[in-house]
C-alpha angles and dihedrals in degrees: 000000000000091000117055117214133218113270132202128164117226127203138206107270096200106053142042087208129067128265117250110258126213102277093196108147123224098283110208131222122259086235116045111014086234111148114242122260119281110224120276106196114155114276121251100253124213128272129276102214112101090231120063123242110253129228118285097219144349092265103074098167100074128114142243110240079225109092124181134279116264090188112094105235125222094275108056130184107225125236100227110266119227075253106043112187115239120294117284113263091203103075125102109263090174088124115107112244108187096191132116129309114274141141111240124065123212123216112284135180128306113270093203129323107018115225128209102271122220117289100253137063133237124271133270092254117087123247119214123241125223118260093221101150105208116196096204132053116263111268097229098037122070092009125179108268115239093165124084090242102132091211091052106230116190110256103235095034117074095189140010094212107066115244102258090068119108076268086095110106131181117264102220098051115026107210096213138016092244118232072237091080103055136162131245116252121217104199121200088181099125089211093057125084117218103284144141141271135235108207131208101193107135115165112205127329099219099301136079083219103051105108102206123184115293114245133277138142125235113202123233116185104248117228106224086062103053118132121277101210099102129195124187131241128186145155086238099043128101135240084219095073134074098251089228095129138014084263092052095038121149123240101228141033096227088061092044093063091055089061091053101118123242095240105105092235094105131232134248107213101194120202118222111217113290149070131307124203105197143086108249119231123181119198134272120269096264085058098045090050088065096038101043123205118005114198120181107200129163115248092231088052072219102126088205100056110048095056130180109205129194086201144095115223115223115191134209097270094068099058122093120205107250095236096063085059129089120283083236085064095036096051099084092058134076117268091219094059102030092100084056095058133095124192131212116198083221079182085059093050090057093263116142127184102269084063086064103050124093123215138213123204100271081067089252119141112238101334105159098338124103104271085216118129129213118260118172130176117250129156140193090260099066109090122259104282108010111149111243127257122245107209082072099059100124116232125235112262105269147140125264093037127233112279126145122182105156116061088213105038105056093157096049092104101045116097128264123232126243090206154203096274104230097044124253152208107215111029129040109200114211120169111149132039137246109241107133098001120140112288096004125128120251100237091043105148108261110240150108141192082253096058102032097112099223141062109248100202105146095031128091144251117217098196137173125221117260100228108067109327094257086132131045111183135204120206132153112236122246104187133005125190102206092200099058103030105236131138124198123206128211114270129208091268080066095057101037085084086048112125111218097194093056100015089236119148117194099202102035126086102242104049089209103056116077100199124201129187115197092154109190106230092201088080087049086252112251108350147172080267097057127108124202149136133216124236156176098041120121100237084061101060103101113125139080107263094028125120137173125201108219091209091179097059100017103244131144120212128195151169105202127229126296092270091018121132124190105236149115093302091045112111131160123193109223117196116250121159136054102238146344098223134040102196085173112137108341133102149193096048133131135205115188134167099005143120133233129181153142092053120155105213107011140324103235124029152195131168107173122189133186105327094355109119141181120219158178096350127154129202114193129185094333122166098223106177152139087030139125086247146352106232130326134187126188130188120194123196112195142179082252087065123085118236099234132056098028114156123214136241093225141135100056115159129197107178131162095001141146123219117182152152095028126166093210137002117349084216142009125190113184140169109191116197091203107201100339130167120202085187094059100031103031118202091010093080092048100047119093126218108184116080147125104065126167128195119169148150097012141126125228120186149160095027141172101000094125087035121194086221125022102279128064107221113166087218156353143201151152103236122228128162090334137162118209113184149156102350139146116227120178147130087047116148101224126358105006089221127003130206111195129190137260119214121278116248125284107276096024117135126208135278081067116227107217079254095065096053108100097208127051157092096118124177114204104179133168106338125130124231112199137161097015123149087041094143098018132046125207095062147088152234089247111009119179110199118188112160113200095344118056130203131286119226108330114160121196123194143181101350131144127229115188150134089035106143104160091199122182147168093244098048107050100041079061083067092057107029122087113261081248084084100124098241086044103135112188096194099055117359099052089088095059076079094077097047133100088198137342111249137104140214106241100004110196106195112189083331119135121162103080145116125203120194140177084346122158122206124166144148091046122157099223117000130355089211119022131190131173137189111343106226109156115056083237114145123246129191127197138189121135 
């Protein structure tokens, strides 16, 4: 609608109770067993009073005596058909997609007004989605708030989902009160800045029996009310000045928050445009109590411009062509490729070993994870700031090299195992290629581990089970018999000398990479069915945009860019530091319209023990990429801990943002209970602190395709008092997001009643999850996984699932080999031959609790809702 009207909810005055709603089910036609048309009436729209119209009363959950309509209108939207027609040309496509180059565009996001799409859904068969990298965030979405709308809509955009999502609601009965709509808070917390509030209060889906979250509010800083003490930031000022004025700006942030005053009315430290080099650290809470609010905000309010690296640029002058080096240098490398390589003392540059090593977050260097830094082309020529682009991030050396066609299929290059037989956890046998084999493409790169031409002890096999693809694993190799073919990798006997304070591992070549098995023997372990490729050893590097980091003797090699010349304007970014931002015990702080990248473990980060909290932080249009990971927070309850008197970390926000380009999870939200006995402390295990988390309005995109564990989730969170709304998920190598379980209360005996379940009361409302599943299989564009234990209370509304294929080698040579294939399982395995791919929409795994209302999913390779084994008595509605 181009004009907003006023909102307001109403309530049953009579009753505290709501009224019963039609229960008519979907009746079919006589003809063609197509379910009749859900109603379509326009949407109430949002207000457009700047400020939002508050609760009525204490009591949010009621309902309007209004219910909604049964009878289809004129203007259905249509349930997709078993034939859908092709996908609809007249929805917005202005997303970015940064994934491979291909013909065909999915639906993406509105650009501005949405319009009534056609009546009918795409086919079953996938589109492709076009591989454009874009350096910068997109300008509409997400767009800097002006508005006092605590859930920053865009202004000009009523809706991220367009409007002929399961979002349409009828006008004269609204089903739900929106988080959209929420209160003011008026906060008297000493420790809390003015600031907003994000509220779950939905009143009944349809139904007098749907249990939805309780309410609660999660407090997000409000820009309008930031403080007006300033203090200036840039690349050319000095730490010598007082920071009072962009002539007198400081050089570093760090500086710049000593000079906060101890007023408690907060500071607002503005970037000029440029790049900063340096990890942020607010202050403790004792500190932040006297300062106030610290926000952190670009000076051009522009999030591509103000950008805070964990790299070290190296520019052209200081390579060194291969050849003019020493043979001793030279020998590792193929002859064939040595004139293309250029070589960077990195020693020479002041670079020492620890720089080089990734961590992960027990602290350990390069246990499990890749071991792969980030190097990305710049150049003198991009202007001071700019946030890098990822389509120019340079590939460990590898064969086969790196080549994607096909959006859905990311594996589908990569080379296929001859064995072993039986499956295994430690070696992967390859002798022949696989030119002209069944289902592989005609230009495949020709290779095996047989014919390779070089022993690839010390390098690494990325390899995916042989089963169905669920796990994709990541180990260094410890021996290779070239005549047979066959790689080992390192097993846990390799990693028990390795050293977690240096990284240093006694028994293993290199000294530097602990390795560390753990091969899970569900997937079969490697197979005849696995594909894989090997990587990050010099005889590999052979192609233009390759590089290897020599971490022994410092050294940096590359082959530039396709066009790329090495020069006085060349310049490559190579990652250096963990992280940009610790978020560990601190609070009231703000971060808006600014970039982060090039961080080795993750950008932002919290790691809270014992009575160590994180609070009341806010992160706003924000560009977060080419990192390990986007933000995670992590919470740990342990014996050493006292039952009473323990704070939260709680009100995070994370609104209007762009993750991107992540290695691993966009974002990971954890409670640990180290060690922790119910038996012996009673309540304390079973009490969670970690709750109130927002995340709206952003875009998450190209994740977990270079994965910290053996699955690429594009996040994962316990869930806790969360909203998880209007946001846009895709390009994620397995579940597209992920919502994992706390523990069940001390006493409580399996099977677990929903009242048992510590963490819960989650709103998922109105995102799109798309193009999930695009590396794994067995997995889903949301996936709730719960074990033995279930969910408690999690509502989900209004949300799209679609173009989730899950295709993989394994799974589709199962619809053309005999049953006589040796894993051929025909009591549950015989359906995966009907299937394009095995994934599912919203895939629920030992996962009751939930509620799942007015929800789309199509053009799905298995199935659109998936549910296995019911063990908690947990309920679960359904009606999509």
């Amino acid at each position: 609608p181009s004009k907003l009207p006023t909102w307001k909810a109403t309530f049953n005055p009579t009753s505290k109770f709501p009224t019963k709603c039609p229960t008519a089910k979907p009746t079919f036609s006589q003809t063609s067993k197509t379910p009749t048309y859900l109603p379509t009436s326009k949407p109430t729209s949002l207000p457009t009073s700047l400020t939002p119209s508050k609760m009525p009363s204490s009591v949010p959950t009621k309902i309007p005596t209004n219910c909604p309509t049964i009878n289809p209108s004129s203007i259905p939207s249509r349930i997709p058909s078993t034939s859908p027609t092709l996908l609809p040309t007249d929805l917005p496509t202005n997303i970015p997609s940064n994934g491979p180059t291909t013909s065909n565009n999915p639906t993406l996001l509105p650009t501005n007004i949405p319009t009534f799409p056609p009546s009918v859904l795409p086919s079953g068969a996938p589109s492709i989605i076009p591989t454009a990298i874009f350096s910068k965030s997109p300008t509409l979405i997400p767009t800097v708030a002006t508005t006092k709308f605590p859930t920053r809509i865009p202004s000009k955009t009523p809706s991220s989902t367009p409007s002929s999502n399961p979002t349409v609601r009828s006008s004269t009965g609204p089903t739900m009160t929106p988080s959209s709509r929420p209160t003011v808070a008026s906060s008297i917390n000493p420790t809390t800045s003015p600031s907003k509030s994000m509220t779950a209060s939905p009143s009944s889906v349809g139904s007098q029996n749907v249990k939805v979250p309780s309410a609660y509010k999660v407090q997000v800083s409000d820009p309008s009310l930031y403080p007006k003490q300033y203090i200036y930031v840039s690349p050319t000022g000095s730490d010598t000045n007082n920071g009072l004025s962009t002539a007198a700006a400081v050089k570093t942030i760090a500086k710049a928050m000593t000079l906060a005053p101890l007023n408690g009315k907060g500071s607002t430290i503005v970037l000029a445009d440029g790049v900063y080099r340096e990890t942020i650290r607010p202050p403790a809470p004792a500190t932040m109590m006297q300062t106030g609010q610290l926000v952190f905000q670009s000076a051009s309010k522009d999030n591509s411009k103000a950008t805070i690296r964990c790299s070290n640029s190296i520019t052209g002058t200081s390579f060194t062509p291969l050849t003019s080096l020493s043979a001793a240098i030279q020998a590792p490398f193929a002859a064939t490729a040595r004139s293309k390589i250029y070589v960077a003392d990195l020693g020479a540059l002041g670079w020492t070993l620890p720089d080089l090593l990734r961590f992960r977050d027990d602290g350990v260097y390069e246990k499990r994870a890749s071991g792969l830094n980030f190097l990305v082309q710049s150049s003198t020529a991009v202007a001071a700031g700019a946030s890098l682009d990822p389509a120019k991030r340079y590939h460990a050396a590898r064969a086969p090299n790196f080549r994607n066609v096909t959006n859905w299929k990311r594996a589908e290059y990569w080379w296929v195992a001859d064995g072993p037989a039986a499956g295994s956890t430690t070696s992967l046998v390859d002798a022949t290629d696989d030119t002209g084999t069944l289902l592989a493409p005609a230009d495949i790169e020709p290779g095996n581990l047989k014919t390779i031409g070089v022993d690839l002890s010390g390098g690494y096999l990325r390899a995916l089970d042989g089963l169905n693809s669920h796990w994709v694993w990541y180990r260094r190799i410890n021996s290779h018999d070239q005549t047979t073919g066959t790689v080992t990798i390192d097993t846990d006997s390799a990693s028990s000398s390795c050293d977690g304070s240096t990284g240093l591992c006694t028994g293993c070549q290199p000294k530097y990479a602990c390795g560390d098995a753990n091969i899970d023997t569900n997937g079969k372990g490697f197979s005849p069915m696995s594909k894989y490729y090997v990587d990050n050893h010099p005889y590999l590097l052979d192609a233009a945009g390759e590089y290897y980091v020599d971490k022994t003797n410092l050294r940096l090699f590359v082959i530039p860019l396709s066009g790329v010349n090495v020069d006085a304007s060349f310049v490559v970014e190579l990652s250096k530091r963990r992280t940009a931002i610790d978020l560990t015990n601190t609070l009231n702080v703000t971060f808006d319209s600014l970039s982060f990248e090039m961080c080795d473990d993750t950008i932002a980060y919290a790691n809270n023990w014992i009575n160590a909290n994180t609070r009341f932080i806010t992160m706003r249009n924000l560009n977060m990429q080419l990192s390990g990971r986007g933000l995670t927070v992590i919470k740990t309850i342990a014996q050493l801990d006292t039952a009473g008197g323990l704070e939260n970390t709680e009100h995070v926000g994370l609104i209007q943002s762009t993750v991107r380009h992540m290695d691993d999870v966009s974002i990971q939200v954890n409670q640990g209970w180290w060690s922790c006995s119910i038996d012996a402390l009673g309540d304390l295990c079973s009490h969670a602190q970690i709750r109130r988390f927002y995340v709206g309005h952003n875009q998450f995109y190209e994740l977990g395709f270079r994965p910290f564990g053996d699955d690429g989730t594009g996040g994962a969170v316990i869930g806790n008092e969360m909203v998880f709304e209007n946001n846009l998920v895709r390009n994620v190598a397995h579940n597209g997001f992920q919502f994992i379980p706390g523990p069940a209360k001390q006493g409580a005996i399996q099977p677990y009643a929903s009242s048992d379940l510590v963490v819960g009361a989650v709103l998922i409302k109105d995102n799109i999850f798309e193009w999930a599943c695009l590396l794994e299989s067995d997995c889903g564009g949301l996936k709730h996984w719960a074990g033995d234990l279930g969910f408690r209370d999690h509502l989900l509304i209004g949300n799209v699932y679609r173009n989730i294929i899950g295709w993989s080698y394994s799974v589709q040579m199962q619809n053309l080999i005999p049953t006589s294939w040796p894993y051929y399982n025909p009591v549950d395995r015989k359906y995966w031959r009907l299937m394009l791919g095995f994934a599912f929409g919203s895939y629920f795994d030992y996962a009751p609790g939930s509620y799942h209302f007015r929800n789309i999913a199509y053009n799905v390779g298995s199935n659109c809702y998936h549910w296995t084994a019911r063990i908690a008595q947990s309920e679960m509605y359904f009606h999509n």
